[in-house]
C-alpha positions as MATLAB code, in Angstrom:
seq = 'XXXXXXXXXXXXXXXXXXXXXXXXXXXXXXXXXXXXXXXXXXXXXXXXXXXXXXXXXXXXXXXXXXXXXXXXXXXXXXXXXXXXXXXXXXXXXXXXXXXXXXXXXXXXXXXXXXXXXXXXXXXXXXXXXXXXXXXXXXXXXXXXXXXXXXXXXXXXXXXXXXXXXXXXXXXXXXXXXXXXXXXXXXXXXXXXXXXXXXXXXXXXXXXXXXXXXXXXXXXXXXXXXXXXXXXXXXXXXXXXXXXXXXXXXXXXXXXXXXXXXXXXXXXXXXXXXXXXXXXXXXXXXXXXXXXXXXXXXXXXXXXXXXXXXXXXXXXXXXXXXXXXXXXXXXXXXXXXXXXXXXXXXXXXXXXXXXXXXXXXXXX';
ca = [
     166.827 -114.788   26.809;
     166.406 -115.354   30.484;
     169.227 -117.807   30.963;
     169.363 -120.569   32.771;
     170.540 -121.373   37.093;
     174.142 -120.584   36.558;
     176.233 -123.504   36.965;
     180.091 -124.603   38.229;
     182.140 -127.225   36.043;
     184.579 -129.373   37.542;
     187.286 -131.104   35.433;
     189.471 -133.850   37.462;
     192.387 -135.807   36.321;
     191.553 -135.004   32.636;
     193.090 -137.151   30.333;
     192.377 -137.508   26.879;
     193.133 -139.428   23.388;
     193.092 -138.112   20.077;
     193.025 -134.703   19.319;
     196.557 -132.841   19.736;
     199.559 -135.172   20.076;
     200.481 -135.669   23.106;
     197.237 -135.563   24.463;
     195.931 -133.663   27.657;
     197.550 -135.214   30.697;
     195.801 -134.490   34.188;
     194.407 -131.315   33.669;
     192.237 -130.145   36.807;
     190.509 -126.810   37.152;
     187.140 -125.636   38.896;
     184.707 -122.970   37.029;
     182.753 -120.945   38.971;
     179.440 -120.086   38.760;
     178.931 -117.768   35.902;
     182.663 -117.342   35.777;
     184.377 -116.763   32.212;
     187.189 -119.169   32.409;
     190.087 -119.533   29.462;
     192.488 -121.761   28.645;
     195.216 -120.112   26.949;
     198.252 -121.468   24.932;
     199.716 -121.938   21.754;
     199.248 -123.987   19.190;
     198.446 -127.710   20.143;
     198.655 -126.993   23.645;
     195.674 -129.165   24.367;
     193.348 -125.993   25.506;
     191.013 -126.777   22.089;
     190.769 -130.495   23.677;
     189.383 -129.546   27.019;
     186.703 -128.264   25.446;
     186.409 -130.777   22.904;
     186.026 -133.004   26.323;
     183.746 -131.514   27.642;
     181.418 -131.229   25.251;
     181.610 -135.139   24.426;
     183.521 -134.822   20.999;
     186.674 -136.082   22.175;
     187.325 -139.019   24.311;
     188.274 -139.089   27.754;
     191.065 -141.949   28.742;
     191.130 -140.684   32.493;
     189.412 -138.309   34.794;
     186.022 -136.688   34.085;
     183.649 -133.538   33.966;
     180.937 -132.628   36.704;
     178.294 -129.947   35.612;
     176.416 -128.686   38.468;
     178.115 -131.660   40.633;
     176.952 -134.304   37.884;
     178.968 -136.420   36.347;
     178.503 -136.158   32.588;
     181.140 -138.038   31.342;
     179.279 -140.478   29.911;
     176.505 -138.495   28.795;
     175.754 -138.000   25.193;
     177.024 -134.666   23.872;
     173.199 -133.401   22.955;
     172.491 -134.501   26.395;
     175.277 -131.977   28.095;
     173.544 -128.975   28.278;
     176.368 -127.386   26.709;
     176.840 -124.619   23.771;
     179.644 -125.205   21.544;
     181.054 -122.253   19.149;
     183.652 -123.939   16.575;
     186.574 -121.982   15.436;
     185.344 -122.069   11.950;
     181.652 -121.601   12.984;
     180.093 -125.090   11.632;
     177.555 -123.524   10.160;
     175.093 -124.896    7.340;
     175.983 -123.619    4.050;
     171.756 -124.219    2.783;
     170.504 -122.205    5.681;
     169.674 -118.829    6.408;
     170.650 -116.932    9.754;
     167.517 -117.321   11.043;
     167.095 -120.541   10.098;
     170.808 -121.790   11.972;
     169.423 -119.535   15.249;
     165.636 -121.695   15.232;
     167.598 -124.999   14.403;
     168.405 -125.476   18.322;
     164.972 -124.107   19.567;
     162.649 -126.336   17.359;
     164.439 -129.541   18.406;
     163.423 -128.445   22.003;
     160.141 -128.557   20.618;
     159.288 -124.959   21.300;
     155.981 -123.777   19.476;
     156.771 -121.480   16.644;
     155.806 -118.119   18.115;
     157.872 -118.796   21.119;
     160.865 -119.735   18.260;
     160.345 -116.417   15.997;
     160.152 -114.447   19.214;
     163.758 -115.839   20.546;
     164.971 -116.100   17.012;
     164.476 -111.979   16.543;
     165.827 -111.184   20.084;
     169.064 -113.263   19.654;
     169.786 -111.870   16.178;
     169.247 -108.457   17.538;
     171.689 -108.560   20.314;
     174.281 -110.384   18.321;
     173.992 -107.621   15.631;
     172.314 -109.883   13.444;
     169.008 -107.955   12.716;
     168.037 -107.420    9.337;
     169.932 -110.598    7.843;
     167.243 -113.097    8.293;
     167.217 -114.644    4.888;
     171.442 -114.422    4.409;
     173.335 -117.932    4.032;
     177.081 -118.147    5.326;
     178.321 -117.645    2.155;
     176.948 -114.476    2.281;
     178.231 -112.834    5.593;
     181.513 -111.435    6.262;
     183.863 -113.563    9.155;
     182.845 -111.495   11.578;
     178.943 -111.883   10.614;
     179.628 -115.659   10.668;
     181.296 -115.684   14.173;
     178.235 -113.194   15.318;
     175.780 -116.222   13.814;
     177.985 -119.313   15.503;
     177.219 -117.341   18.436;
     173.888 -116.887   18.468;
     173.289 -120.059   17.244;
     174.801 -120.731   20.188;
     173.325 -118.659   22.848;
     169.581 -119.106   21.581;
     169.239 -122.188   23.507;
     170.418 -120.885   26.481;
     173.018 -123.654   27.013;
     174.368 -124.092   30.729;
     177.757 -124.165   29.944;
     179.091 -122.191   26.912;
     182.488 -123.304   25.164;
     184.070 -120.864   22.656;
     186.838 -122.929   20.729;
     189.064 -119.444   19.161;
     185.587 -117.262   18.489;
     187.348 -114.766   17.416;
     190.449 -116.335   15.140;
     191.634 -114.284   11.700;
     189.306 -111.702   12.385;
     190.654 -108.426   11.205;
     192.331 -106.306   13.871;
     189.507 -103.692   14.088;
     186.729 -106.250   13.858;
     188.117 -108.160   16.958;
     188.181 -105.564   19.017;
     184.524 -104.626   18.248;
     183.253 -108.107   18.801;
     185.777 -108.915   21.901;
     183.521 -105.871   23.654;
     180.538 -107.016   22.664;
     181.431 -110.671   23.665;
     181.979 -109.159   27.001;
     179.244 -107.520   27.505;
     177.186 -110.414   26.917;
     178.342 -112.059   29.180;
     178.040 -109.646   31.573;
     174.499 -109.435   30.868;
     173.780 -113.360   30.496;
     176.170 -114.808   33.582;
     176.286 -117.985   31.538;
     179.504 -120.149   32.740;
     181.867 -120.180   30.201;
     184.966 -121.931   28.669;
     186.767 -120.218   26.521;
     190.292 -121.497   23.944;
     192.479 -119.049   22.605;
     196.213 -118.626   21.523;
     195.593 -114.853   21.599;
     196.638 -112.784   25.251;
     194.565 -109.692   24.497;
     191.643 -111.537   24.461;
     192.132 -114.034   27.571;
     193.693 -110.492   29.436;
     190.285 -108.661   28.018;
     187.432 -111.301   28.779;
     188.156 -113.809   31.557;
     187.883 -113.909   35.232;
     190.188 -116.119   35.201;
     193.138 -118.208   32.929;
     195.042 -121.258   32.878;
     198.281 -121.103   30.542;
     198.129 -124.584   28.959;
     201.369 -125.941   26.944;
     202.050 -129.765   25.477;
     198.826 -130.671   27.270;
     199.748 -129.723   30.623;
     198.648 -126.723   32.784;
     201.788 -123.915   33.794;
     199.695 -122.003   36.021;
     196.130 -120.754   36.326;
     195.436 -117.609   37.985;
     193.437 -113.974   37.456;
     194.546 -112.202   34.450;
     196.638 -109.510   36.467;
     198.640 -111.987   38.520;
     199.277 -114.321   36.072;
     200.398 -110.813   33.499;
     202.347 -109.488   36.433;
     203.676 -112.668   38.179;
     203.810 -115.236   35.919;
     205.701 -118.646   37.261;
     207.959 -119.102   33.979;
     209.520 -118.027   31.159;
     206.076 -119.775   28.936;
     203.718 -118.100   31.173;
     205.540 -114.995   30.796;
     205.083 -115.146   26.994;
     201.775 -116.829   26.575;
     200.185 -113.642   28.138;
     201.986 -111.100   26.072;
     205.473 -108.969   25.213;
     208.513 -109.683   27.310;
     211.806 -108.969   27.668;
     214.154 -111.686   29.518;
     217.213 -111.117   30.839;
     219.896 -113.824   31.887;
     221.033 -113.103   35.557;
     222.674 -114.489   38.386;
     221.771 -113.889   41.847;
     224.406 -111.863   43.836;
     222.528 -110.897   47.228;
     219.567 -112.252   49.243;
     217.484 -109.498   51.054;
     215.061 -109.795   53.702;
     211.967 -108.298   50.806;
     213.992 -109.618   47.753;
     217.194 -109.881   45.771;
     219.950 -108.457   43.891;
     220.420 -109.975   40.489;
     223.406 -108.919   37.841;
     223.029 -108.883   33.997;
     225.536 -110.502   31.575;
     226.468 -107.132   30.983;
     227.296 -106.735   34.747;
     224.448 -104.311   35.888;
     222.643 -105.126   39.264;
     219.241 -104.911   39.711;
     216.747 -105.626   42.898;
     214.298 -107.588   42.558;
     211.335 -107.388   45.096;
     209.209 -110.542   46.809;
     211.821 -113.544   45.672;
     212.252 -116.703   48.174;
     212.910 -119.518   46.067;
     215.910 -118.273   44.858;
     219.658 -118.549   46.498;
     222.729 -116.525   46.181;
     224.566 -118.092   42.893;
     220.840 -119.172   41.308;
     220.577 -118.615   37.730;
     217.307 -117.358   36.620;
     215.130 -114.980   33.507;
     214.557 -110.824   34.392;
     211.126 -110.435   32.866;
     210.598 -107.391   31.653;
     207.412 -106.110   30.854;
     208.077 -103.596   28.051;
     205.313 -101.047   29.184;
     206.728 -101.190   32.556;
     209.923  -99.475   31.291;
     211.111  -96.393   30.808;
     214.339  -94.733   29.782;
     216.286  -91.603   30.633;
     219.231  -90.089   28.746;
     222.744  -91.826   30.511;
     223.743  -89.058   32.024;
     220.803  -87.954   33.642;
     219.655  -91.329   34.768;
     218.819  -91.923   38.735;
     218.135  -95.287   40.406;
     218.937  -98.872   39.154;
     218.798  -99.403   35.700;
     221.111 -101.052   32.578;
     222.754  -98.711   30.386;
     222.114  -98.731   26.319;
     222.202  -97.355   23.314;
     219.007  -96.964   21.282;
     219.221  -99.010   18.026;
     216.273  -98.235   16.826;
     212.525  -96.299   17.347;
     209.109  -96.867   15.788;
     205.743  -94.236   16.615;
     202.410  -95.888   16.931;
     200.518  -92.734   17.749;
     199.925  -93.335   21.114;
     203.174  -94.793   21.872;
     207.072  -94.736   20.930;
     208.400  -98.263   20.738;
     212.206  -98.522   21.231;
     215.034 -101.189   21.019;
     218.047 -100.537   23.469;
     221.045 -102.410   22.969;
     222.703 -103.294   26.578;
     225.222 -105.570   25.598;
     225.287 -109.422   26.015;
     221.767 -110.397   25.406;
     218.838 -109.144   22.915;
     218.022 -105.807   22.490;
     215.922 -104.616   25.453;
     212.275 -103.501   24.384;
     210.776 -100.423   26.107;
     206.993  -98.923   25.223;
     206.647  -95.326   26.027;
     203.180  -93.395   25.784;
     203.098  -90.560   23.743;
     202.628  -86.999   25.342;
     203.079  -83.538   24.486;
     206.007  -83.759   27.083;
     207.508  -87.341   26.221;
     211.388  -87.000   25.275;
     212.016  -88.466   22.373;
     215.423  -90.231   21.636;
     216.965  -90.925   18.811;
     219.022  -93.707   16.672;
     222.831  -93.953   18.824;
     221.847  -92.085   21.629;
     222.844  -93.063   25.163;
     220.280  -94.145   27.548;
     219.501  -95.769   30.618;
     216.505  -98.392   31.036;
     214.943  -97.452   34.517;
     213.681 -101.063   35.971;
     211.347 -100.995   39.367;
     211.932 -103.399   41.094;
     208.143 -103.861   41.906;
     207.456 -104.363   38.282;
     209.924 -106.434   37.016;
     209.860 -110.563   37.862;
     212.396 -113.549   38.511;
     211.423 -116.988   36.884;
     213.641 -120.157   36.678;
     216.205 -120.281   33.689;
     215.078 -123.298   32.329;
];
């Protein structure tokens, strides 16, 4: 597989009919070359359409797609230059997995050495190796995804779209293939859109991610920004976990403000300047960002609590602190041989940095 030039993809003014109601309205974005790019939401946000545009299988009403700085709008979907991995895989129930890999390569009219030789090499890297002669019905999900994909990557498309590759995959599994997935393209450089509801994967895989929702793009930035910083309340929870807090603003500092809690406790918040004294906005609260100390030890700002309840994961205690006038605060503590554990009723204090946590809009 020596791939091909990488490539850039430029979607303008995107509009589109069919698909999810209502319909993606003025979506623009640049790819970069060799970039993994994903468009993250939930379900029928419209990220499953942009693809679907792209690739020709949806109509466009406005706007269009460049590849390379062409215009392919208009060009036929086999024409594109594009690999397409379905959700559900698409694959041929009467074929084998070798058979589904050559399908691509003998319609480019490769000679059949040249075919076998790609054929092996593809299902070797995918993990594929030694199921030549299975049919769909005969692989597991995750062997199924593995095929979609090489199916996929055998004809070393210039643009590769993954529509949810990894959807109701068990836990374990995912993980697995979300490495490997990586590491391809690590190895390959192939430009690639990617559609997913889930955050660990767009956090895990992407250069970058645009948080789609009713069609629309929220914000598009690099996984850490848009995790640390997100614009809005939907951001915010598209990308994973969250506490939120209603507050009103009570002081405006030169490197931030002061916010207070329904409950009455003030925190600082650093790096706001759209916000005024008497603005009503969300505290988001990253629940890893947390900790807690017991009340009467506590140093620094924080909200007072009481813990109403603890789970262990193993490598982490997960505790709900009730602070009075909103939902029970969510904190995610790792687990050491020196982590103090609390327990049901007792009084704590949830320590907030004011680097860490973020002000969004109310609405």
């Amino acid at each position: 597989m020596s791939g091909r030039p990488l490539v850039d993809v430029r979607i303008e003014g995107l509009a589109t009919r069919g698909g999810v109601p209502p319909g993606v309205r003025d979506v623009s974005v640049h790819v970069r070359y060799g970039e993994f790019f994903t468009f993250l939401g939930p379900p029928k946000s419209g990220k499953s359409d942009v693809l679907r545009a792209v690739a020709g299988f949806l109509p466009m009403t406005a706007g269009r797609a460049l590849v390379d700085g062409h215009d392919i709008s208009a060009v036929p979907p086999a024409r594109r230059g594009v690999g397409y991995v379905f959700q559900d895989g698409a694959l041929w129930p009467h074929l084998g997995v070798a058979a589904h890999v050559a399908f691509g390569l003998e319609q480019q009219g490769l000679p059949r050495a040249d075919v076998g030789r790609k054929v092996e090499t593809v299902l070797r890297r995918l993990g594929l190796a030694g199921l030549e002669a299975r049919r769909p019905g005969d692989l597991t999900i995750e062997q199924r995804r593995r095929l979609a994909l090489a199916r996929a990557m055998a004809v070393e498309p210039r643009v590769l779209l993954l529509d949810e590759p990894l959807a109701n995959i068990d836990p374990v599994a995912r993980k697995t293939l979300r490495l490997e997935l990586a590491k391809l393209h690590r190895d390959l450089a192939v430009t690639t859109l990617h559609a997913t509801r889930n955050a660990a994967d767009a956090l895990a895989l992407s250069d970058r991610i645009a948080v789609m929702e009713d069609g629309r793009l929220l914000q598009v930035g690099d996984p850490d920004a848009l995790y640390h910083r997100p614009s809005s309340r939907a951001v915010a929870e598209a990308l994973g976990p969250a506490n939120f807090l209603p507050v009103r603003v009570e002081e405006v500092r030169e490197l931030g403000v002061v916010v207070e809690t329904e409950g009455g406790h003030r925190v600082p918040v650093a790096g706001i300047g759209a916000f005024r004294e008497g603005s009503r906005g969300l505290l988001v609260l990253r629940p890893e960002t947390l900790s807690i100390t017991e009340a009467a030890m506590a140093r620094g700002p924080g909200i007072p609590g009481r813990v109403a309840l603890r789970v262990f994961e193993g490598a982490r205690h997960i505790y709900e602190v009730e602070i009075g006038g909103s939902l029970p605060v969510r904190v995610e503590v790792p687990s050491t041989g020196d982590t103090r554990i609390f327990r049901l009723d007792d009084r704590v204090r949830v320590e907030v940095s004011s680097d860490t946590v973020v002000l969004v809009p109310e609405a």
